[in-house]
Wavefront OBJ file of the C-alpha trace (Angstrom):
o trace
v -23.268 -105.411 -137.308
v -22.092 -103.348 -134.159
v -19.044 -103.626 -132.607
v -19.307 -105.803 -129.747
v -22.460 -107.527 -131.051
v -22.331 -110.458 -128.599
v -23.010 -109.142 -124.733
v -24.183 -110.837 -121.416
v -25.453 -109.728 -118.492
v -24.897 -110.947 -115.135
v -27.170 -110.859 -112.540
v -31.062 -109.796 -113.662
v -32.188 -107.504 -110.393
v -32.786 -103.781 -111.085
v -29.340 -102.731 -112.837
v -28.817 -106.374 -115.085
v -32.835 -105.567 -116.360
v -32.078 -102.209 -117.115
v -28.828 -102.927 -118.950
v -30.135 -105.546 -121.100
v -32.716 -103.158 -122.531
v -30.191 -100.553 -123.017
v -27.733 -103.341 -124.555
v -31.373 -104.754 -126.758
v -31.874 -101.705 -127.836
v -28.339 -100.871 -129.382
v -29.170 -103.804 -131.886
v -26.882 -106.532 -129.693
v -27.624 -109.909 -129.072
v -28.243 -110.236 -124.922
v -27.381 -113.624 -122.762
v -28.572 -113.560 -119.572
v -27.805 -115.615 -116.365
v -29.761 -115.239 -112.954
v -30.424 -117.590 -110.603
v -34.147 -116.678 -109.599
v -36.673 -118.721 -110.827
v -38.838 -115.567 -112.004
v -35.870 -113.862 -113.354
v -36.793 -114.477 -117.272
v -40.434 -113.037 -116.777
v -38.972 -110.109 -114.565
v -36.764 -109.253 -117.135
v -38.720 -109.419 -120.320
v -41.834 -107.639 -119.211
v -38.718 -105.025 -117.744
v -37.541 -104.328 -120.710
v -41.068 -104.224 -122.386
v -41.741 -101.425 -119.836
v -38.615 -99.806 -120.820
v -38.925 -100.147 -124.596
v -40.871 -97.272 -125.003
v -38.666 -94.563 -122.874
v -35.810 -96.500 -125.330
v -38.047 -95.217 -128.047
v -38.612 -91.808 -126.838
v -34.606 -91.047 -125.882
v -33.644 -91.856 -129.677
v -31.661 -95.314 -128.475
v -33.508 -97.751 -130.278
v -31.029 -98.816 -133.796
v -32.211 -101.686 -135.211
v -32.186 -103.484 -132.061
v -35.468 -105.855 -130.877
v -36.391 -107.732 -127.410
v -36.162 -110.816 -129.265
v -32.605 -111.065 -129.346
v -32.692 -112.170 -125.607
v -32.055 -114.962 -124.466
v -31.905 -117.054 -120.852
v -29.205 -119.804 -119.861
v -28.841 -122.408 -116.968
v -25.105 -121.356 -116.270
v -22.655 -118.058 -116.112
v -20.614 -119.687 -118.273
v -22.991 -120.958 -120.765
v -24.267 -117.039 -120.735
v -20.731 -115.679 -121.386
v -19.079 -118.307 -123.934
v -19.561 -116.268 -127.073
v -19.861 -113.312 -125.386
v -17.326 -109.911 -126.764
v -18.615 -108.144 -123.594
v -20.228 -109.061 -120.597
v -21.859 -106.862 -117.289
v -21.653 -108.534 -114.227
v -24.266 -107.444 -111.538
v -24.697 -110.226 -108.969
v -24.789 -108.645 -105.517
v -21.992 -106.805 -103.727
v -20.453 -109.748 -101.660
v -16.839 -110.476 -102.623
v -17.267 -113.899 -102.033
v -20.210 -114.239 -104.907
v -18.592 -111.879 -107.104
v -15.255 -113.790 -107.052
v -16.661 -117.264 -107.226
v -18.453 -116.191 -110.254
v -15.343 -115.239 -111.973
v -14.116 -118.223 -111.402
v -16.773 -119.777 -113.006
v -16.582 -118.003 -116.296
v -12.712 -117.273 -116.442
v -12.580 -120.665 -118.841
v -15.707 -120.201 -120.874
v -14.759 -116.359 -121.996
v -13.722 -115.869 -125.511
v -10.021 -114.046 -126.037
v -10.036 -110.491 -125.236
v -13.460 -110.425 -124.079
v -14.235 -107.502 -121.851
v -16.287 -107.876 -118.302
v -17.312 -105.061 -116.681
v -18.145 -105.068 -113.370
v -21.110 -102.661 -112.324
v -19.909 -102.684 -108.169
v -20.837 -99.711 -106.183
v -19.259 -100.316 -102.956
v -16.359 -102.853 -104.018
v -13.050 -101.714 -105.439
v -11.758 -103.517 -108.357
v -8.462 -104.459 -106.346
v -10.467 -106.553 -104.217
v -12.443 -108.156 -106.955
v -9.592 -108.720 -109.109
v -8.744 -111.533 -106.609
v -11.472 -114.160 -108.427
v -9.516 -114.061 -111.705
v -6.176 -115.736 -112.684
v -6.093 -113.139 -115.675
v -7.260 -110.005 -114.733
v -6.333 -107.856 -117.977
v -9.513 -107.906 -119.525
v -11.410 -106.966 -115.937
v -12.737 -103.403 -115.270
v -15.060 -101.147 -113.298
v -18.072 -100.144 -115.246
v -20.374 -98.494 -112.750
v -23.474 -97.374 -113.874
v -26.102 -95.073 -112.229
v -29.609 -96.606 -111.599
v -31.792 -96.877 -113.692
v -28.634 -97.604 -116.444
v -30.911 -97.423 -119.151
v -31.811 -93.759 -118.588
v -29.207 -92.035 -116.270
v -25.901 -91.470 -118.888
v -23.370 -91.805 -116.504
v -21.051 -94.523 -116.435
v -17.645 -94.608 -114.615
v -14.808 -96.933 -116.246
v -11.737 -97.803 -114.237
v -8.604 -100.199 -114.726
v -5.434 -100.078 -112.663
v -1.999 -101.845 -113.349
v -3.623 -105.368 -113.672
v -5.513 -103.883 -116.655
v -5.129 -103.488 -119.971
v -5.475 -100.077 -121.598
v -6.886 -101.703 -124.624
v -9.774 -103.507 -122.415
v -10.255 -99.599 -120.314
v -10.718 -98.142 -124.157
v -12.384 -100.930 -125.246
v -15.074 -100.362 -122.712
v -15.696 -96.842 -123.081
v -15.877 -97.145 -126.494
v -18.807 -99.655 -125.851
v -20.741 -97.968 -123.490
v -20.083 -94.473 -125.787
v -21.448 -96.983 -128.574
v -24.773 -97.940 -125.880
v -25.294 -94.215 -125.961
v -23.621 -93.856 -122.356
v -21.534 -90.573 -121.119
v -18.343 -91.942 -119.518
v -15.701 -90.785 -117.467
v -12.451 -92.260 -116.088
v -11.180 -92.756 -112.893
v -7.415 -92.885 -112.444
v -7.063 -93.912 -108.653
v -9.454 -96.516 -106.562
v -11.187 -95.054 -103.797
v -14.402 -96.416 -102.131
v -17.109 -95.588 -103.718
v -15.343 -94.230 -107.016
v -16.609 -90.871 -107.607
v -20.192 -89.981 -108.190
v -21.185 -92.019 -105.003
v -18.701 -89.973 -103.179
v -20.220 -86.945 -104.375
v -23.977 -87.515 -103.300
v -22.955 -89.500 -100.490
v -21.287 -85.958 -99.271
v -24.817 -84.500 -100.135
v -26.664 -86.762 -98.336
v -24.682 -86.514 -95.121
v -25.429 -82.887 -94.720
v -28.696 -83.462 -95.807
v -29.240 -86.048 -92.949
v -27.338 -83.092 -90.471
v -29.933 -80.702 -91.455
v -32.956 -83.076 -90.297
v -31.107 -84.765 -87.830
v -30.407 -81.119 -85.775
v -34.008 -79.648 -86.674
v -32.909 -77.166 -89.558
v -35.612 -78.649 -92.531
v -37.973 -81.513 -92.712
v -36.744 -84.190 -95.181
v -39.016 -82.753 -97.532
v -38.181 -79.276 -97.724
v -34.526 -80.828 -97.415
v -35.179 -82.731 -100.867
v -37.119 -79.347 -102.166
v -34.214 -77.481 -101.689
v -32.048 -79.744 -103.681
v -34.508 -80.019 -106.545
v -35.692 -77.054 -106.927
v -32.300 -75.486 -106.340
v -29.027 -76.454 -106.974
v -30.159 -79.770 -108.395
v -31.727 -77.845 -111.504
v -28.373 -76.354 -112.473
v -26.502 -79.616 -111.730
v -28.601 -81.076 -114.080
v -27.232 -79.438 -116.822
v -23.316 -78.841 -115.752
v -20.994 -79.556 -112.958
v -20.662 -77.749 -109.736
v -16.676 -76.022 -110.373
v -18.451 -74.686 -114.186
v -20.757 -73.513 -112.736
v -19.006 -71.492 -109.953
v -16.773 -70.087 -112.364
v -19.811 -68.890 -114.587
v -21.093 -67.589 -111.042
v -18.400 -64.493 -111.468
v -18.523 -63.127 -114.704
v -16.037 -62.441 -116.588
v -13.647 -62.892 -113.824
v -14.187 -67.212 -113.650
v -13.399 -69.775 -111.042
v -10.367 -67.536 -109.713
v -12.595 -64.668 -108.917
v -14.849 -66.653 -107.199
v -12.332 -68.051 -104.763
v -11.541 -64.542 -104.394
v -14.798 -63.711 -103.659
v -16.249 -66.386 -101.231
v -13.307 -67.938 -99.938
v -14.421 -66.896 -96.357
v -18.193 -67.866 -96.940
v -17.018 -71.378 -97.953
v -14.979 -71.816 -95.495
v -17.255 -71.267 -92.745
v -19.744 -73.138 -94.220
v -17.206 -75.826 -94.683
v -16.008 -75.760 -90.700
v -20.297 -76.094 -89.932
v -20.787 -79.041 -92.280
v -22.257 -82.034 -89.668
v -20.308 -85.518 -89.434
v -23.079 -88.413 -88.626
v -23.354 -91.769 -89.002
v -26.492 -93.284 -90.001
v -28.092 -94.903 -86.949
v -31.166 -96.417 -85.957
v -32.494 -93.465 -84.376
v -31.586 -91.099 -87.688
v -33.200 -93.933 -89.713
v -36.346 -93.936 -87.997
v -36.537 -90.481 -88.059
v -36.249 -90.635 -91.867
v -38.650 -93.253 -92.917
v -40.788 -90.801 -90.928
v -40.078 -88.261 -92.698
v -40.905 -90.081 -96.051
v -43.728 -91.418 -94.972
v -45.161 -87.889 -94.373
v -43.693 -86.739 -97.748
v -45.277 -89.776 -100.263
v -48.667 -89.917 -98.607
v -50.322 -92.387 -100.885
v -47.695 -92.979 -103.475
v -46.082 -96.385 -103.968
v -42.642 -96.951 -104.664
v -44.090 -97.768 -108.490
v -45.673 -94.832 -109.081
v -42.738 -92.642 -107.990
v -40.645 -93.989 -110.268
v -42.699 -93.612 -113.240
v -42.799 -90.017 -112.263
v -38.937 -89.873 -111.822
v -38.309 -91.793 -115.114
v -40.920 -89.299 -116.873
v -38.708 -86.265 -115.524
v -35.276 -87.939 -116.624
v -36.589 -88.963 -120.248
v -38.105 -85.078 -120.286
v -34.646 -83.481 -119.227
v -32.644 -86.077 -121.281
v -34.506 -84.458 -124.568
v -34.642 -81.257 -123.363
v -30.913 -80.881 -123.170
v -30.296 -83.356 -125.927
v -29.468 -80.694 -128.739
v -27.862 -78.707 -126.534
v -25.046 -80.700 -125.730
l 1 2 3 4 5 6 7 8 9 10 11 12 13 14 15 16 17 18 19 20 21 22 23 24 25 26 27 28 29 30 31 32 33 34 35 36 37 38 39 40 41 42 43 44 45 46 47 48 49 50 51 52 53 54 55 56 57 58 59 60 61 62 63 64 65 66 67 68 69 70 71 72 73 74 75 76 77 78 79 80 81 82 83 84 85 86 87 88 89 90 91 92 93 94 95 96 97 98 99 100 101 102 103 104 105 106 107 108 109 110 111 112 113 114 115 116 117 118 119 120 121 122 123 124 125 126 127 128 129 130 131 132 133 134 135 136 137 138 139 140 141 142 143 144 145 146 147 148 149 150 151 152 153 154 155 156 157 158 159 160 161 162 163 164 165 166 167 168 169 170 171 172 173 174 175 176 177 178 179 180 181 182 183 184 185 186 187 188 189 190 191 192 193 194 195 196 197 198 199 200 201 202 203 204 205 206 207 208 209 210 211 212 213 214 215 216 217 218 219 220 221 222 223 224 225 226 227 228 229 230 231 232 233 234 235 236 237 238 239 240 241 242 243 244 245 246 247 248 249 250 251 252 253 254 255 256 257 258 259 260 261 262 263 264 265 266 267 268 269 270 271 272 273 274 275 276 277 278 279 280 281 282 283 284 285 286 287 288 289 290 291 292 293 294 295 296 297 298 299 300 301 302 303 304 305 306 307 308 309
């Protein structure tokens, strides 16, 4: 049996669904808690969707949709649980009664993993008396195909609970990394959240439509990022001199560009201006449809890289 074999998952919307596939599929046994009355159905005809992308990606081991099951209570969910994802949405107040709530019912050394975007885990850690067993384990939607998860402790935690969980989601088939000091937003969000402001700047001060904006990240850099970071990729920019030839090189250039960069905020005017913008870019296409054409791309790039890695 796997390591771990008892899970439970938090909080069914988009990322709890898409975890308890992943966690199915693995071959663990999956308790869920959510307090919607169509949560169950939501969930199972989720992961029925998702079984076959599962499939595809190589991630199904011995694992089967029948091993889910639905309870009443958080706690009844996490009482023989080894490790547990909580989802339930981003309000400190629901996240720490919660805690609260399951604190008692959790087995020794059980591991929860929170999967916040916009909370840090200082301010979460406030719902437990016990914190040592706590972490960050933020995932990137949807969780069952994007690889990335980001694991963080801090003093209150224990380094066997920040191993523990890497080793789990390494187990899950994730691609983890760690981050060693709490900032809003952790890392990856930071990173396309810098995108996405100068992406807004270019619409916002008539440079590109939002389409040709989104084109040019595609079709551009996007395709390399894909496949390796943005400082390896840089240093394979200059030959055989690497990253310190490149500074050399474009120092100037990204400087400029750096002193141009736009600083927004997102307002009601800029939003307006977007949803325009979409709605001229989608035509006809529902929300559904896009997706299964973004999940088709991920699942292709996910096996074309696979080997290469």
């Amino acid at each position: 049996m796997p390591e771990f074999e008892n899970t439970a998952i938090l909080g069914a919307g988009v990322i709890g669904m898409s975890w308890s596939a992943l966690f199915l599929a693995s071959g663990r046994n999956v308790a869920v808690f959510d307090t919607a009355p169509q949560a169950e159905k939501a969930t199972r005809d989720y992961i029925d969707m998702a079984w076959p992308a599962l499939t595809e990606l190589g991630l199904v081991r011995a694992g089967s949709p029948g091993r889910l099951t639905f309870h009443k209570s958080a706690s009844e969910a996490v009482k023989d649980a080894d490790f547990v994802q909580e989802n339930v949405p981003e309000r400190i107040e629901i996240k720490t009664a919660l805690y609260t709530e399951i604190e008692p019912a959790l087995k020794a050394g059980a591991i929860v993993a929170s999967s916040a975007s916009g909370l840090t885990l200082s301010e979460m850690q406030a719902g437990w008396k016990h914190p040592e067993c706590f972490v960050l384990g933020h995932p990137f939607n949807p969780p069952h195909l994007i690889p990335l998860v980001e694991v963080l402790g801090n003093h209150a935690t224990l380094e066997s609970a920040i191993d523990g969980a890497e080793k789990f989601y390494k187990d899950v088939g994730k691609i983890t990394i760690r981050v060693k000091r709490e900032v809003p937003g952790h890392v990856a969000n930071r990173l396309q959240a810098a995108l996405w402001r100068e992406a807004l700047h270019l619409v916002k001060s008539g440079v590109a439509s939002v389409e040709d904006v989104d084109t040019a990240v595609w079709a551009g850099p996007g395709m390399r990022w894909a496949v390796m970071g943005p400082t390896m990729l840089f240093h394979l920019g200059a030959g055989a001199g690497g990253i310190g030839s490149f500074c050399e090189r474009y120092t100037a250039s990204f400087n400029r560009w750096w002193d141009d960069l736009g600083t927004l905020h997102l307002d009601a005017g800029l939003a307006k201006q977007l949803t325009q913008g979409m709605a001229e870019t989608v035509g006809e296409e529902t929300p559904a449809s896009l997706s299964t054409k973004r999940d088709a791309l991920i699942i292709a790039l996910q096996k074309a890289t696979a080997d290469l890695r």
